[in-house]
N, C-alpha and C positions, 0 to 999 in steps of 0.2 A: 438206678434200678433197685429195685425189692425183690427181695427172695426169702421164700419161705419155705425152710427145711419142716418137714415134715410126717406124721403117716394121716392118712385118711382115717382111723380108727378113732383118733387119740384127743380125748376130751380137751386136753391141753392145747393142744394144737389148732384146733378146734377151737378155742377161747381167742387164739389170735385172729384166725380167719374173721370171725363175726368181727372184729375188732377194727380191722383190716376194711369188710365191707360197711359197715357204718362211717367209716370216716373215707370211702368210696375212693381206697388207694389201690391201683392199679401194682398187680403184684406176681412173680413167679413162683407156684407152689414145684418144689421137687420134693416127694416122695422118698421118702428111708424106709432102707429095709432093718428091721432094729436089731435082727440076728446078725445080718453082713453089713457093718455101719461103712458108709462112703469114707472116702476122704476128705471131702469136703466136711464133712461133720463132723469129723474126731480134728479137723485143722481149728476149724467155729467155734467149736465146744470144748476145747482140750480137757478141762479141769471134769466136767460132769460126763460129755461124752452121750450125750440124750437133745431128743429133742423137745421142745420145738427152737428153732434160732430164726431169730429173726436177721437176714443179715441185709443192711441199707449203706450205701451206697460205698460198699466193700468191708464194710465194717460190722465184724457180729454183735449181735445183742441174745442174751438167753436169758433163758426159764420165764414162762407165760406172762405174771403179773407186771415183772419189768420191763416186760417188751411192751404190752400193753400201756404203760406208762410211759413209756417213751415214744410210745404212739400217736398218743394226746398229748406228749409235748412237743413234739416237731411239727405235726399237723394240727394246731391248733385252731384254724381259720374252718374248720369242720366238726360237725357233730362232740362237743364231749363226752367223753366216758368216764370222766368223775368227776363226783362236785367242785363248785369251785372253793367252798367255805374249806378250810382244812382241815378243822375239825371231824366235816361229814366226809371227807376224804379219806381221813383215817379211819372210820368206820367203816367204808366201804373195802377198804385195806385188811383189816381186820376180817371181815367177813369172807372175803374172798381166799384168804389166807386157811382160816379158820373150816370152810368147806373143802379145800386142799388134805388138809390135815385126818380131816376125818370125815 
């Protein structure tokens, strides 16, 4: 099972979904409230305590770019979401990083 911690607002979160339906994985979105954080999310997330988490098959994964990346590496046999050269990989790492930031 997939689950996806989440809010509906949040551009981040939002980065997974698309993420999510490109590589056409069947998934459970739950919703966080970010002023009354579940249990489930402060158990997922201890260290930062935010979403989004991705959590697969009991196991969390956080913060956007690396869920995203472990997206396209366990589902590999579907759509990429980054190059395969490594070099245009880290570009795109860079970028995405870099639009985060500011």
């Amino acid at each position: 099972e997939v689950v996806l911690l989440g809010f509906w607002a949040s551009p981040v979160a939002m980065r997974v979904k698309i993420a999510l339906a490109e590589k056409e994985i069947d998934y459970v979105f739950r919703e966080q409230n970010l002023f009354n954080k579940s249990s489930l999310l402060l158990e997922m997330n201890p260290v930062y305590k935010r979403i989004p988490v991705l959590i697969h098959e009991g196991k969390p994964i956080c913060e956007s770019l690396i869920i995203i990346q472990y997206i396209d590496e366990v589902w590999k046999h579907k759509a990429p979401l980054f190059p395969s050269d490594p070099c245009e990989r880290a570009h795109a790492r860079f970028w995405t990083d870099y639009v985060d930031e500011h």
